[in-house]
C-alpha positions as CSV (number, residue, x, y, z in Angstrom):
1,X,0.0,0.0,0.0
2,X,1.1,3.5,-1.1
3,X,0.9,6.5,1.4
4,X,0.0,9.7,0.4
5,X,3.3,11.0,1.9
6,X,5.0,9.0,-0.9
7,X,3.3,11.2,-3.8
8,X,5.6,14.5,-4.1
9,X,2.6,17.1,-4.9
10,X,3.8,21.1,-5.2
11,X,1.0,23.1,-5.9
12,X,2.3,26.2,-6.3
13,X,5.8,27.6,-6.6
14,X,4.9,30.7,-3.7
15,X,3.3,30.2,-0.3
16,X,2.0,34.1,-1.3
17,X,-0.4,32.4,-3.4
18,X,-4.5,32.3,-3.9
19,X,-4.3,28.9,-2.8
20,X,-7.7,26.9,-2.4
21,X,-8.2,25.0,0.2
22,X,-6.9,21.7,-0.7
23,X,-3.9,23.3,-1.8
24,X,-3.7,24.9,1.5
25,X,-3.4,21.5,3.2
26,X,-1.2,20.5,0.9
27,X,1.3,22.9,1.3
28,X,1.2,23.0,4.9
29,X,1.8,19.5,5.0
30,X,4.8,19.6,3.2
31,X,6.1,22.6,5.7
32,X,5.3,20.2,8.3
33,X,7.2,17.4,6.9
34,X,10.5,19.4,6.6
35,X,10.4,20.0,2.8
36,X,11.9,23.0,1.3
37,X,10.5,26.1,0.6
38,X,8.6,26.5,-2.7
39,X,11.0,27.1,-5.0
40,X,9.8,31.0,-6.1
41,X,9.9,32.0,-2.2
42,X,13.6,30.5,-2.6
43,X,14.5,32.4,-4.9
44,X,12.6,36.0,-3.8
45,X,14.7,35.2,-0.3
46,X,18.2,34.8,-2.0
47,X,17.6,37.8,-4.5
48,X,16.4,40.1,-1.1
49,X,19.2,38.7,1.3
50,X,21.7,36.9,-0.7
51,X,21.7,39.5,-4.0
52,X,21.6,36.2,-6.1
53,X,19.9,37.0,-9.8
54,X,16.2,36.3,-9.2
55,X,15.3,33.1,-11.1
56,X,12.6,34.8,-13.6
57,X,12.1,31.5,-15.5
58,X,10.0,29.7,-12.5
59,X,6.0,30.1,-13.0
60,X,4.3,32.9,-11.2
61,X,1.7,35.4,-11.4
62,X,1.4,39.3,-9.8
63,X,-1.9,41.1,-9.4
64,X,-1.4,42.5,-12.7
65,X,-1.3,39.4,-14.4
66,X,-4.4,38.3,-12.8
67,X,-6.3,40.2,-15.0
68,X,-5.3,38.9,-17.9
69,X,-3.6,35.9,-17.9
70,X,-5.9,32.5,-18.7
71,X,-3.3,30.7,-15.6
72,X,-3.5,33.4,-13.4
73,X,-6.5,33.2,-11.6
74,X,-7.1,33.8,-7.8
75,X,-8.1,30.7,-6.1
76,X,-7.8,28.2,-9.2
77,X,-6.1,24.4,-9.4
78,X,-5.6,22.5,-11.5
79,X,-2.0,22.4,-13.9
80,X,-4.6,24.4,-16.6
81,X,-7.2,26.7,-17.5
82,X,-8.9,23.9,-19.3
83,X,-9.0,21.7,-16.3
84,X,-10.0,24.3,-13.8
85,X,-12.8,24.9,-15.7
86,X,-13.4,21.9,-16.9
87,X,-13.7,19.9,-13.4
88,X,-15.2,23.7,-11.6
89,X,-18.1,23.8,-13.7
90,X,-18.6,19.4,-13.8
91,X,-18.3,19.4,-9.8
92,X,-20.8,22.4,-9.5
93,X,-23.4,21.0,-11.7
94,X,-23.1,17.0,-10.3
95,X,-26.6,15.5,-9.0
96,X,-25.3,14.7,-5.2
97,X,-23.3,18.4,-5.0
98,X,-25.4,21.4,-6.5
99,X,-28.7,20.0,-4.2
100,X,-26.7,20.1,-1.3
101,X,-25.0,23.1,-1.8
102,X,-28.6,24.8,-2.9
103,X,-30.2,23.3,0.7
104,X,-27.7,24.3,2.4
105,X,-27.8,28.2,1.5
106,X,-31.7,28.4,1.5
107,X,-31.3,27.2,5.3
108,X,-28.4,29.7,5.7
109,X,-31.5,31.9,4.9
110,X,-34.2,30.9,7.4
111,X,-31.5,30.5,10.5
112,X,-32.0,33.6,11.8
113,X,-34.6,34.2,14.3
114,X,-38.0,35.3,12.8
115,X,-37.3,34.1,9.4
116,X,-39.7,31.8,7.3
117,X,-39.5,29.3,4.4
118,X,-42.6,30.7,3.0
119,X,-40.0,34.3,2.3
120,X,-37.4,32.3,0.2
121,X,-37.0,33.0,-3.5
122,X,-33.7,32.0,-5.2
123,X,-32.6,33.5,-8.1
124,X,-32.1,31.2,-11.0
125,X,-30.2,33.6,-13.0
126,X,-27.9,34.1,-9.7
127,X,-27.4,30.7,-9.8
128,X,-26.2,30.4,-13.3
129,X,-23.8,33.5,-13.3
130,X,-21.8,31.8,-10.3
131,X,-22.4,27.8,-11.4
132,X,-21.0,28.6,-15.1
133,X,-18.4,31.4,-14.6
134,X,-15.5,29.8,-15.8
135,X,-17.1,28.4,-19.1
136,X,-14.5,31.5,-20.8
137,X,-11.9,29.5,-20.3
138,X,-12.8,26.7,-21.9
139,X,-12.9,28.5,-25.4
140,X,-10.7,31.6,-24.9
141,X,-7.7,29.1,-24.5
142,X,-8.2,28.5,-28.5
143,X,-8.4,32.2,-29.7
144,X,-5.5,34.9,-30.0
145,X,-6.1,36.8,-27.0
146,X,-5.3,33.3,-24.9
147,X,-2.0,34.3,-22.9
148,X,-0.6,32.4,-20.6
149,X,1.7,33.5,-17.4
150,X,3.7,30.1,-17.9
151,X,4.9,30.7,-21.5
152,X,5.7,34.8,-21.3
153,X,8.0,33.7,-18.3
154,X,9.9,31.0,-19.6
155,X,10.1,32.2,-23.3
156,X,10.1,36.2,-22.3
157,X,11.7,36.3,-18.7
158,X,11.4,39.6,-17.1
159,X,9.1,40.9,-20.0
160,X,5.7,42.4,-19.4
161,X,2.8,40.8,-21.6
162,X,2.0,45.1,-22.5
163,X,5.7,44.8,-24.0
164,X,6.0,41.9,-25.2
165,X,5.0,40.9,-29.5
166,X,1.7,39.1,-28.6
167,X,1.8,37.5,-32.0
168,X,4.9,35.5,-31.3
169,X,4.2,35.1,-27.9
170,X,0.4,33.5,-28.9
171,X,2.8,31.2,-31.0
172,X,4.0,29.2,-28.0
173,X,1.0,29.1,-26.2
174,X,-1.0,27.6,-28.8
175,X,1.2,23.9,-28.1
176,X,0.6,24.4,-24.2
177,X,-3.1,24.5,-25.3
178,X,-3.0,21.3,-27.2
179,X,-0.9,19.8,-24.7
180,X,-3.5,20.6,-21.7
181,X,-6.2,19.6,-23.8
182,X,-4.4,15.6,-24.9
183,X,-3.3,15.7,-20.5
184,X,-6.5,16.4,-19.3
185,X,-8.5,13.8,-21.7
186,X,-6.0,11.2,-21.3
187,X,-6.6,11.8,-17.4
188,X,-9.5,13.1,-15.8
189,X,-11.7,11.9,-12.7
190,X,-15.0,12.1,-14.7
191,X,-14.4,10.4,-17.3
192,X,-14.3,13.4,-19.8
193,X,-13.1,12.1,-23.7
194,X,-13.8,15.4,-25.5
195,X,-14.6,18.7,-25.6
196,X,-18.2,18.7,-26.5
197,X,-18.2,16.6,-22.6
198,X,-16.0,19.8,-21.4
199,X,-18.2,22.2,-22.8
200,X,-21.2,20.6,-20.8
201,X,-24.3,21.5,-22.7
202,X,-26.9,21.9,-20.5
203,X,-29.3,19.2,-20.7
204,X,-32.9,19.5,-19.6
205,X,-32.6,15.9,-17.5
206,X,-30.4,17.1,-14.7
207,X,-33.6,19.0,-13.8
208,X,-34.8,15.4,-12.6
209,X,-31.9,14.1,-10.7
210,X,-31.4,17.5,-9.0
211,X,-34.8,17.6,-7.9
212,X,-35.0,13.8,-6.4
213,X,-31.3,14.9,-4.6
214,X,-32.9,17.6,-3.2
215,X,-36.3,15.5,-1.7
216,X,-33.6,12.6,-0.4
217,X,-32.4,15.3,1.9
218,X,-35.5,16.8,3.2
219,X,-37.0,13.2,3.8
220,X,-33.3,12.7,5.8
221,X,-33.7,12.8,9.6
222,X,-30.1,13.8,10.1
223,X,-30.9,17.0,8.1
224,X,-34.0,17.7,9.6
225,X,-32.2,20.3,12.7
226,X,-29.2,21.9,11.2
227,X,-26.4,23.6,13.4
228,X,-24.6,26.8,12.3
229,X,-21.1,27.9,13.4
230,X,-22.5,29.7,16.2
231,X,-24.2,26.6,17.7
232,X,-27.5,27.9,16.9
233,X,-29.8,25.4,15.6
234,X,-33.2,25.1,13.9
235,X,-35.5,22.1,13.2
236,X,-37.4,22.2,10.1
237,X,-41.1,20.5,10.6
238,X,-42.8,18.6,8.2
239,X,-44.5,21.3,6.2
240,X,-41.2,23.5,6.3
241,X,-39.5,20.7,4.4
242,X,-42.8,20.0,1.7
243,X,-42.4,23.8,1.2
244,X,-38.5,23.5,0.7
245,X,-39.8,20.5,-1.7
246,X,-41.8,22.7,-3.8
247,X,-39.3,25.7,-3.5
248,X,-36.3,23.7,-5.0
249,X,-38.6,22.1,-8.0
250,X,-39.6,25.6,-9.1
251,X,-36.1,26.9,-9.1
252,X,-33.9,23.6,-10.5
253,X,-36.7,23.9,-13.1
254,X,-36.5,27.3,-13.9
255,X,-32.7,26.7,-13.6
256,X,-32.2,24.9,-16.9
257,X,-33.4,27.9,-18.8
258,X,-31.3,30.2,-17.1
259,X,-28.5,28.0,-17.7
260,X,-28.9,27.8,-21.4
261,X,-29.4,31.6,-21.5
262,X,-26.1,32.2,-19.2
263,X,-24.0,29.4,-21.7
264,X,-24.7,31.4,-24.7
265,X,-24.3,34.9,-22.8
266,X,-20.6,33.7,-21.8
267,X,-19.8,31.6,-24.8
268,X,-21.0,35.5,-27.1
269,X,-18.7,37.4,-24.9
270,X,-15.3,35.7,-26.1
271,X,-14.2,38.4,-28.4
272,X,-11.1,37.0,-29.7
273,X,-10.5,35.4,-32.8
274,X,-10.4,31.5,-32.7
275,X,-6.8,30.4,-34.1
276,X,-6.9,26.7,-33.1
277,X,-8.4,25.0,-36.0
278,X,-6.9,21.9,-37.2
279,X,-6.0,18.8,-35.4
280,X,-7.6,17.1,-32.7
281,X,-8.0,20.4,-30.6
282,X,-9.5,22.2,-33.4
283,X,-11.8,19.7,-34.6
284,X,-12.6,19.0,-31.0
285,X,-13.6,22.8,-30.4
286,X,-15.5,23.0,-33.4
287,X,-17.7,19.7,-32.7
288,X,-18.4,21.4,-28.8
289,X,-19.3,24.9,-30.3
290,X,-21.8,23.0,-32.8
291,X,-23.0,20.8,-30.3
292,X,-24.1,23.7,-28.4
293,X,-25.5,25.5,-31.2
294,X,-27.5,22.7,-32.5
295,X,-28.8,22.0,-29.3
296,X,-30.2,25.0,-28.1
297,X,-31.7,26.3,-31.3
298,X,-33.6,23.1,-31.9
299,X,-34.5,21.4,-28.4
300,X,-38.4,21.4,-28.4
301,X,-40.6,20.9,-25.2
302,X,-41.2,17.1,-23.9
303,X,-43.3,15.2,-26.3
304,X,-45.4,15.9,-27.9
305,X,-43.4,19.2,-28.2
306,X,-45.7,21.0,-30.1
307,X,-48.7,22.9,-30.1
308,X,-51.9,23.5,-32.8
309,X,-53.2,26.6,-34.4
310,X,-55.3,27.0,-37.1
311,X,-53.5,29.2,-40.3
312,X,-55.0,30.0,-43.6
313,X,-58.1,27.9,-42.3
314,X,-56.0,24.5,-42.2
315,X,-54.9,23.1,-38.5
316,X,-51.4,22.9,-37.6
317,X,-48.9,20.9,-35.6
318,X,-46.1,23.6,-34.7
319,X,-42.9,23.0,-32.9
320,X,-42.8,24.5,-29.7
321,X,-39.1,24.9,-28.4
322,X,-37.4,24.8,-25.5
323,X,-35.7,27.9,-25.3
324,X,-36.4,31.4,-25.5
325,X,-36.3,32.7,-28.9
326,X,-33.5,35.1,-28.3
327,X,-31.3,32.7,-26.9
328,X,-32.0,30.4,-29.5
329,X,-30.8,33.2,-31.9
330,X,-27.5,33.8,-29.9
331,X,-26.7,30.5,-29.7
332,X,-27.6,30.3,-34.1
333,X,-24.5,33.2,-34.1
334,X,-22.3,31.1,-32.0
335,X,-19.7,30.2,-34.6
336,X,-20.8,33.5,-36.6
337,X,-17.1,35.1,-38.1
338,X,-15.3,33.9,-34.8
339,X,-12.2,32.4,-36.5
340,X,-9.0,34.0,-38.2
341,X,-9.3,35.4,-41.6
342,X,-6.7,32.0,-43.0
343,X,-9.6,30.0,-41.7
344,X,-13.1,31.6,-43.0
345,X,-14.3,28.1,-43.4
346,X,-14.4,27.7,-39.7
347,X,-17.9,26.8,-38.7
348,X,-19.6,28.1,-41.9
349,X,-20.9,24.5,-42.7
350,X,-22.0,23.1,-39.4
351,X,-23.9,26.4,-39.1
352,X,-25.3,26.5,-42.2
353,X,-26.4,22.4,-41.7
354,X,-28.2,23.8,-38.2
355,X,-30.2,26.2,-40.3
356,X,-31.1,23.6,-42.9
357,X,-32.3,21.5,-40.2
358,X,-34.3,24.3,-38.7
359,X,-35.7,25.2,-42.3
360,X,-36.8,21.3,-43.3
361,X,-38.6,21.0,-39.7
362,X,-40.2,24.5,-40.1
363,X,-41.3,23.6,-43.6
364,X,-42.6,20.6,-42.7
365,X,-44.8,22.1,-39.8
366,X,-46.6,24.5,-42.2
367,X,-46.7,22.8,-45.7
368,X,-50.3,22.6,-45.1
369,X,-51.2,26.5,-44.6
370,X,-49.9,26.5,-48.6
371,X,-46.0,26.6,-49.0
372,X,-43.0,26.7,-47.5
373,X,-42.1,28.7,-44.5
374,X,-40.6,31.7,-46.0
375,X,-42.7,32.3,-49.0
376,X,-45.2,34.9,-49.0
377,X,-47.9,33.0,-48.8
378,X,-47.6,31.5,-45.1
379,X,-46.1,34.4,-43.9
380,X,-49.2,36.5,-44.7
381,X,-52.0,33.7,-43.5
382,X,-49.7,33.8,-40.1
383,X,-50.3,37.3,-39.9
384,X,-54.1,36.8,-40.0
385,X,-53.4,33.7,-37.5
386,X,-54.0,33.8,-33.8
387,X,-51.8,35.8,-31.9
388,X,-49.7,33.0,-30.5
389,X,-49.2,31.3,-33.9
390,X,-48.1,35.0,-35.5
391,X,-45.4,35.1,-32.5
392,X,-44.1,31.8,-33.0
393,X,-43.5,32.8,-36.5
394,X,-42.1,35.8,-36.2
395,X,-39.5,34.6,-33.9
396,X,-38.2,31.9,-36.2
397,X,-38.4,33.8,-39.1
398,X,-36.0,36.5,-37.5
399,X,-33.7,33.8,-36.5
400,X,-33.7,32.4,-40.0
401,X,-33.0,35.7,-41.9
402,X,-31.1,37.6,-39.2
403,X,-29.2,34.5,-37.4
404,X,-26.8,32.3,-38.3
405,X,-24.4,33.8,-41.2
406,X,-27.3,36.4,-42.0
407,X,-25.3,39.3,-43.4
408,X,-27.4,42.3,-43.5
């Protein structure tokens, strides 16, 4: 049997780092076992006291760099942006942690003397700002503004990333980024095998699991009184739980949506140019980013997923998605003009596929009101159509002639 003593694990190179707590207790066990000092705290000590030349090759990060650097992040882990992310946003979304971590702040809430179940209302969007902040990193690793800490020391020691020729320097980082990508496949604790799993698309069944996670704890005697810090303590009775029950399967619910909606929001706001296109990290990104785009635009409601309405005197079956129509537009734009100009080609057929997909199941849902969806003569007997049917087509209409590759 191995001990854990006998794996050597530095996490950092300075004890002045945002450690997180694992790495915490890591390092302070290796103080405690008489290891060295980390080997950038070395080297600060022997430049201050010794006036040795300060070893500007070893990894670090300032406050400065914090801001812009993918590997310089306060409190990450990880040896990569890609797995910080990664394993951040796949731990925060798992069915046995999110349901705990949600019960556990709504009784945060109703500790305090005075304070009732009935008064809670969680905010879904909230909720999906903190649980999918990091998704950035997961694509701004594969455009040209991905810099990394790690390569501007050891290729530009002593140079500030303001100073140094960003286009050389994006040059060896893209190798780091295929390299973290092969590592973290080749070896991950969930099970990951590509990047359309890294990207997590949010999928409407989690709603399920979360839910049933959340009802095994409220039926749990041993959560029943809970005990804060102070000592204080407060029993929840039988009805407080049922109303935490129907609380939490309002809000993982409403959840999904606001998931979907913050995944596209985050995934829009990556501004640089994507410069990772070939190989298995470029193919990979491109399957993930039309993945996502796929699935959002045409997820429909449960079966039967649709809904009737009378047009031009003929009744209709017509899809009704999942997703709000603006976010279903965002997420048709998704590989809109994102790559570099040597590689126009980049998306330009998965997203035109997703619109002929759209098209062929929109045509198909109105071929009785008397042609296809486009034409003239549906769109006018919509207009004369109930409100609700006018809506629905209004809003793909403007996704098919002002999203995807729509140039005005």
């Amino acid at each position: 049997m191995i001990s854990t003593y006998d794996i050597e694990i530095v996490p950092s190179s300075s004890v002045m780092d945002y450690h997180n707590a694992i790495e915490e207790v890591l390092i302070a066990d290796r103080f405690n076992r008489g290891q060295k000092t980390l080997s950038h705290d070395v080297s600060a000590m022997q430049f201050l006291y010794q006036e040795k030349v300060l070893d500007k090759t070893i990894p670090f990060c300032t406050d400065s760099d914090a801001d812009i650097m993918l590997d310089c992040l306060r409190f990450d882990h990880g040896r990569s942006p890609l797995e910080y992310a990664s394993s951040d946003i796949k731990y925060n979304l798992r069915a046995d942690i999110l349901p705990v971590m949600f019960y556990l702040e709504q009784v945060a809430q109703v500790m305090p003397e005075g304070a009732v179940v009935a008064d809670l209302h969680p905010s879904p969007g909230q909720k999906a700002e903190s649980l999918l902040k990091h998704k950035p990193l997961l694509l701004t690793p594969f455009t040209q503004t991905g810099f990394y800490a790690r390569t501007l020391k050891n290729f530009y020691p002593g140079t500030l990333l303001e100073d140094a020729d960003k286009t050389e320097l994006r040059k060896t980082v893209i190798p780091v980024v295929r390299a973290d990508l092969d590592a973290w496949l080749l070896s991950n604790p969930y099970g990951i095998k590509s990047l359309t799993e890294m990207f997590m698309i949010i999928d409407p069944a989690w709603k399920d699991a979360w839910i049933a996670s959340f009802n095994k704890l409220t039926d749990d005697p041993a959560f029943y009184t809970i005990v804060d810090q102070n000592g204080d303590s407060k029993t929840f009775t039988e009805a407080e739980r049922g109303q935490l029950r129907t609380m939490a399967a309002t809000f993982f619910t409403d959840l999904i949506p606001a998931l979907v909606a913050e995944d596209v929001r985050l995934l829009s706001s990556v501004t640089g140019k994507v410069d990772v296109v070939d190989g298995v990290a470029g193919i990979g990104l491109l399957a993930a980013m039309n993945a996502t785009s796929n699935g959002y635009v045409m997820a429909q409601m449960p079966p039967p997923g649709t809904f009737a309405a009378t047009v031009n005197g003929q009744p209709l079956n017509l899809p009704q998605f999942r997703y709000d129509w603006t976010v279903r537009f965002d997420a048709s734009r998704l590989m809109n003009s994102r790559s570099v100009s040597s590689a126009l080609w980049w998306g330009m057929r998965e997203t035109d596929a997703v619109k002929s997909s759209l098209i062929l199941l929109l045509d198909k849902s109105v071929k009785d009101a008397g042609g296809t969806f486009l034409s003239d003569g549906v769109s006018s007997s919509f207009a004369g159509a109930s409100n609700a049917a006018y809506q629905w087509y209004l809003e793909n209409a403007s996704i098919l002639k002002k999203g995807f590759l729509y140039q005005p």
